[in-house]
C-alpha positions in Angstrom: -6.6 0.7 55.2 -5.1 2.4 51.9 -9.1 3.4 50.9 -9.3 5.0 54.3 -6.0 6.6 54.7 -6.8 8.2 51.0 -10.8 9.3 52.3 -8.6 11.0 55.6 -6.5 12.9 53.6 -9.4 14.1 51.2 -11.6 15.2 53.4 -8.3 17.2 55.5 -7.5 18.5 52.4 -11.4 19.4 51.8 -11.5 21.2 55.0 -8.2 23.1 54.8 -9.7 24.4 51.3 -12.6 25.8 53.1 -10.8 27.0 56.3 -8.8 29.0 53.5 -11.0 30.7 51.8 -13.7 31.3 54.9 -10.7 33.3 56.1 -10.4 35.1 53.5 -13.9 35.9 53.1 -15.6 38.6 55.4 -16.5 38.3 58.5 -17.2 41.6 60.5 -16.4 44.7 58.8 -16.0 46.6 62.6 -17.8 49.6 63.3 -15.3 51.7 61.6 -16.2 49.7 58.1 -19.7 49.6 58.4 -19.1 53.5 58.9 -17.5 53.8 55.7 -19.4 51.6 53.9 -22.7 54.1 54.9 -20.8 57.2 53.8 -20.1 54.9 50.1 -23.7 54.5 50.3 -24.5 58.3 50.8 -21.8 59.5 48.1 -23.5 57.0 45.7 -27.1 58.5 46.3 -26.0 61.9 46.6 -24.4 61.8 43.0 -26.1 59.0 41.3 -26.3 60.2 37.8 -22.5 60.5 37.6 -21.5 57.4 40.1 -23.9 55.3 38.4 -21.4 54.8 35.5 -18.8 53.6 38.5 -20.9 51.4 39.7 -22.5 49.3 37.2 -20.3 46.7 36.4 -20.5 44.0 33.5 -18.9 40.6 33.6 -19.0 38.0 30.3 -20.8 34.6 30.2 -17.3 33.3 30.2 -15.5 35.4 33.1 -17.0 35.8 37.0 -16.1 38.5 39.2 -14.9 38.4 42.6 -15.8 41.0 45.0 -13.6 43.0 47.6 -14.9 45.3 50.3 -12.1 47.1 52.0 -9.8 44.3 51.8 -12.2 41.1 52.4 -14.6 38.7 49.9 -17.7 39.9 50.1 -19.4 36.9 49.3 -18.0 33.4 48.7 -19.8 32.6 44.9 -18.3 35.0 42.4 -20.6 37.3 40.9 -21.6 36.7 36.8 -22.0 36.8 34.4 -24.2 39.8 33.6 -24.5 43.4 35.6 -24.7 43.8 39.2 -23.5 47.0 41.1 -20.6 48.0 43.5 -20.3 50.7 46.1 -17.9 53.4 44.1 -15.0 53.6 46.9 -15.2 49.9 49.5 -15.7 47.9 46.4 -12.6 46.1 43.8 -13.2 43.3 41.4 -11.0 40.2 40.1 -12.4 39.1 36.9 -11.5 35.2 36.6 -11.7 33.9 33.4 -12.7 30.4 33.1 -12.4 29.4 29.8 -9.7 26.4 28.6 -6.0 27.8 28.7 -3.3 25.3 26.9 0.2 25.7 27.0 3.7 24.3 26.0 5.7 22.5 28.2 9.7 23.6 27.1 11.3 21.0 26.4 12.8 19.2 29.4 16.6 16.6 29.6 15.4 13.7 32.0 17.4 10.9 32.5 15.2 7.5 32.8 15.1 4.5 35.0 17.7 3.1 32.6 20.3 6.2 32.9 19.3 7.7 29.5 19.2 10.9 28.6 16.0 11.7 26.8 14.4 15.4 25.6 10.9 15.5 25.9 8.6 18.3 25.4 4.4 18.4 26.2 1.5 20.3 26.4 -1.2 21.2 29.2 -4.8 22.3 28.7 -6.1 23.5 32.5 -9.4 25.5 33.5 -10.6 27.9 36.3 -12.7 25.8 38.9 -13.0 27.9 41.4 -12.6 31.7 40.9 -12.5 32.6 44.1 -9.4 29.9 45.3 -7.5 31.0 42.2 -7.4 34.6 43.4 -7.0 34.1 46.7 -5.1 30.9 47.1 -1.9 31.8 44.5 -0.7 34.5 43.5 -0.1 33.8 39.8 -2.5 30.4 38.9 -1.5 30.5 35.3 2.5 30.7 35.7 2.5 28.0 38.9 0.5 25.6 36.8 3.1 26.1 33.9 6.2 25.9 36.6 4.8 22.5 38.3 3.9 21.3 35.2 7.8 21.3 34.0 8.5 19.5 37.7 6.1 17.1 37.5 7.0 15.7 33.4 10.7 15.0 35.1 9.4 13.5 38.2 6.8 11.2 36.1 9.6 10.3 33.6 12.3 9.8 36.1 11.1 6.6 37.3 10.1 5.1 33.9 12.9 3.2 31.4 13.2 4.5 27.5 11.0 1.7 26.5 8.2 2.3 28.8 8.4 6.3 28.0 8.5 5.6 24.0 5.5 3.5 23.8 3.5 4.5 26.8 2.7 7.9 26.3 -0.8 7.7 27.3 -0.1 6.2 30.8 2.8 9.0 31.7 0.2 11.8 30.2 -2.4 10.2 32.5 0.0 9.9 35.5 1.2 13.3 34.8 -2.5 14.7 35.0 -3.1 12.7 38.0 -0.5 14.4 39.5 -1.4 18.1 38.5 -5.0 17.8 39.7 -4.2 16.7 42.9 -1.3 19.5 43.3 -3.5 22.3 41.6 -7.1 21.7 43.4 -6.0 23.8 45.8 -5.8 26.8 43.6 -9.0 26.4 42.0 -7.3 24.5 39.2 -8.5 22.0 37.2 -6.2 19.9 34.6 -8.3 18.3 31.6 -5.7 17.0 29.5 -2.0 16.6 29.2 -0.1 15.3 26.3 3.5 14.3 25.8 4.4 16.0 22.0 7.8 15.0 21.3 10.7 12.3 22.9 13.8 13.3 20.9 16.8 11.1 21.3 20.4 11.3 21.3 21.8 10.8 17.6 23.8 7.8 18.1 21.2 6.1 20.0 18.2 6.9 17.1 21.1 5.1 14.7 21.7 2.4 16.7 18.0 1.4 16.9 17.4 2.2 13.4 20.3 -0.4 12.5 18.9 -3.0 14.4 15.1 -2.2 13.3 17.0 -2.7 9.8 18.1 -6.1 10.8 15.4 -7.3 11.9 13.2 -6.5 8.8 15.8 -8.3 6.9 15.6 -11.5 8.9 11.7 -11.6 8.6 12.3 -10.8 5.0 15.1 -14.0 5.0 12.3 -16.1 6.7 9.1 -15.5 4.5 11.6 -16.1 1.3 12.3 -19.3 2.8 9.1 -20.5 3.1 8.0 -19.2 -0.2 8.3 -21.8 -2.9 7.6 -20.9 -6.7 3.9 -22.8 -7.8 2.9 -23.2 -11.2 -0.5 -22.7 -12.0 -2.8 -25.6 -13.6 -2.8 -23.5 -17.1 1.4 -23.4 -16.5 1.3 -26.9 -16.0 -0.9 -27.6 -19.0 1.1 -25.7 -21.4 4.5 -27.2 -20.2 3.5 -30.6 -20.4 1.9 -29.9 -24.2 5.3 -28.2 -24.8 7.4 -31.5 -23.9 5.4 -34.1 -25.6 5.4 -31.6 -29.1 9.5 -31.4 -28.8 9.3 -35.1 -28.0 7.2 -35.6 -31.1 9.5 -33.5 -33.2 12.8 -35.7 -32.4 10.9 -39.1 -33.3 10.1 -37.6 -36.2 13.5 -36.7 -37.1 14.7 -40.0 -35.7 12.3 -41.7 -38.2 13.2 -39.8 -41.3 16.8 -41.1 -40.3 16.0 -44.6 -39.8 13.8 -45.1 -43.2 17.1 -45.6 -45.0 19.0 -47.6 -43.1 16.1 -50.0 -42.6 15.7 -50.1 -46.5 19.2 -50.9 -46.7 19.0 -53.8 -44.4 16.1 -55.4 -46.0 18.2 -55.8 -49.6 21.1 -56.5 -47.4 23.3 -53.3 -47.9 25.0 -51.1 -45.7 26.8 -49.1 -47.8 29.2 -45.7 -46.9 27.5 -42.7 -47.6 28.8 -39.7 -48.0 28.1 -36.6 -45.8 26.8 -33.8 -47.7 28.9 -30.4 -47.2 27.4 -28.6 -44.7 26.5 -31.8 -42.2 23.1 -33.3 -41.7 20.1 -31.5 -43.4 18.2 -29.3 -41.2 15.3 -31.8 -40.8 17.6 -34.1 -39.5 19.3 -32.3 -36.8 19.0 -32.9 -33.4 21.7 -32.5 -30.2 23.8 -35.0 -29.5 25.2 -35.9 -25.9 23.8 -36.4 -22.4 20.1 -36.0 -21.4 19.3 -31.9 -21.1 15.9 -30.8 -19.5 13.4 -30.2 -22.5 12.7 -26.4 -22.8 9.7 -24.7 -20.8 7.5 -23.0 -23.5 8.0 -22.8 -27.7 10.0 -19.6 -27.8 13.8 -21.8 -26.3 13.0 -23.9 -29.7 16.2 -24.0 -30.6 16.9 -23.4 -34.6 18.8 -26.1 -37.0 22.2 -24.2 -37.0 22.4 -24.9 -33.0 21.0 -28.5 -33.0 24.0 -28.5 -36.0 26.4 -26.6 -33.1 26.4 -30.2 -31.1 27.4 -32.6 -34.1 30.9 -33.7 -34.4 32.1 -31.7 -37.2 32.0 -34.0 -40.3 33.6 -31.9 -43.2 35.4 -33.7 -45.3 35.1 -37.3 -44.0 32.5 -39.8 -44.6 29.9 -41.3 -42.1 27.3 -44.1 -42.5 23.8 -43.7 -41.7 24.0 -46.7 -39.4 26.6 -44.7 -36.9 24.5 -41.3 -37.0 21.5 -43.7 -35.4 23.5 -45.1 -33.2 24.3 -41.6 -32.0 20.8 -40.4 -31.9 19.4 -44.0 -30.8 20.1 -43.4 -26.7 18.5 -39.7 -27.4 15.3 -41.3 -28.4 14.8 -43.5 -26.4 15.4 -41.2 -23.4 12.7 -39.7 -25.3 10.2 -42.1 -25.8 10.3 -42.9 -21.8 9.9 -39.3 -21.2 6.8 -39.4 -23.2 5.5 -42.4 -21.2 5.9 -41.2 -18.1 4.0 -37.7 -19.0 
């Protein structure tokens, strides 16, 4: 019913356009215009090298003419382009040009579906169809396209909310050009192409979404961090693990160096007091005391004798066997020697 109801009104609308126009074209010039049209005719013979500058006339590839004879269309297909001829005194011509006009559509308030108040601006590229419609049908095609133009953006944006109008431009420039082809077909009119240019919106409103675009970006940023752990590569690995089992290596070897002569001691059955040297235990022999710390990354956190010394109880003065320093060092090494396993 809707396919046949639309066919109806076409073809009425079809029919009104050419009731229009065939009354505006001649029909029968009377016998008092046919008399005046003979006594053109005559005048134009009688001085035809002068009139013959008033009667050639030349329309452009790009314009048609249409022709008046004492008031009425002459012929209902506009003459051109080229030269044709014209009685000097009956005869008036409307050149039509049919080339592509754009133009700006001012920028229009609209409040949407959603009650807010929006500022949006377009523009409207339209074309002569029908040369003899536009002259006859309106008085002024190009300034009632640009007026129902301005009409039709705030009757195609009233009924759509701020989201649908800020991301579905394409659908309100294509409803909008529905709706000024059908209006303007009358006049001869056709619209190729409309295009919304600009949505501006109030300041507090562009703030207000800009926060919360803001806050949004943050929490996908919060996310993706979350989910992101640091990897090592194999090479990272490789070098780490080397780096352990060398500091490793370099504590047994001081533990060693201290051990040598308490175990030469023991075997002749001495364990005598030896005195600590002034400046506490030589540099190849110190190492931190205290709990287990992580064993550095890479060779550059080495760290250098005077801040293995910084760990030592400080000794000046006093005396300390060789047997309490390993006792000291002893849970150290073996903390080590398991770490060594286990890599």
């Amino acid at each position: 019913m809707e396919m046949e109801d639309q066919m109806e009104s076409q073809r009425r609308k079809g029919v009104s356009k050419d009731n229009l126009i065939s009354e505006t074209r001649t029909g029968s010039l009377g016998c008092i215009g046919w008399f005046i049209v003979c006594l053109s005719g005559l005048f134009m013979i009688l001085l035809f090298p002068i009139t013959i500058w008033f009667c050639l006339k030349i329309v452009q590839e790009y314009e048609r003419a249409v022709i008046f004879r004492l008031g009425r269309i002459t012929d209902r297909k506009a003459k051109g382009p080229g030269i044709f001829f014209i009685l000097p005194c009956t005869d008036s011509i409307v050149k039509v040009d049919l080339r592509t006009v754009s133009f700006d559509i001012p920028p229009q308030e609209i409040l949407t579906k959603d009650s807010v108040t929006v500022c949006v601006d377009g523009v409207v590229y339209f074309r002569v169809s029908d040369p003899i419609a536009s002259v006859a049908n309106v008085t002024n095609a190009d300034f009632s396209t640009r007026l129902l133009a301005q009409t039709t953006l705030r009757n195609v944006l009233g009924t759509k909310n701020l989201a649908e109008v800020l991301s579905d431009r394409e659908g309100i420039a294509h409803s909008m050009q529905s709706s000024l082809d059908e209006a303007t077909d009358n006049w001869g009119i056709k619209v190729e192409r409309v295009e919304i240019k600009d949505v501006k919106l109030p300041i507090q409103l562009q703030r207000a979404m800009a926060a919360e675009a803001e806050a949004a970006r943050e929490a996908r940023a919060k996310v993706r961090t979350r989910h992101t752990k640091p990897k090592l590569t194999s090479d990272q690995k490789t070098d780490k693990c080397i780096l352990s089992k060398c500091d490793a290596l370099f504590i047994l070897h001081q533990v060693n160096f201290c051990l040598s002569p308490v175990i030469g001691d023991r075997s002749r059955g001495r364990d005598e007091r030896v005195p600590r040297p002034e400046g506490g235990v030589p540099r190849h022999c110190r190492v931190p005391i205290g709990p287990a710390a992580p064993l550095p990354a890479d060779s550059q956190h080495h760290r250098s004798g005077e801040e293995l010394h910084h760990h030592l109880p400080a000794a000046h003065g006093r005396h300390i066997s060789l047997h309490e320093e390993v006792k000291l060092l002893l849970p150290r090494s073996i903390g080590v020697l398991i770490a060594v396993m286990l890599s």
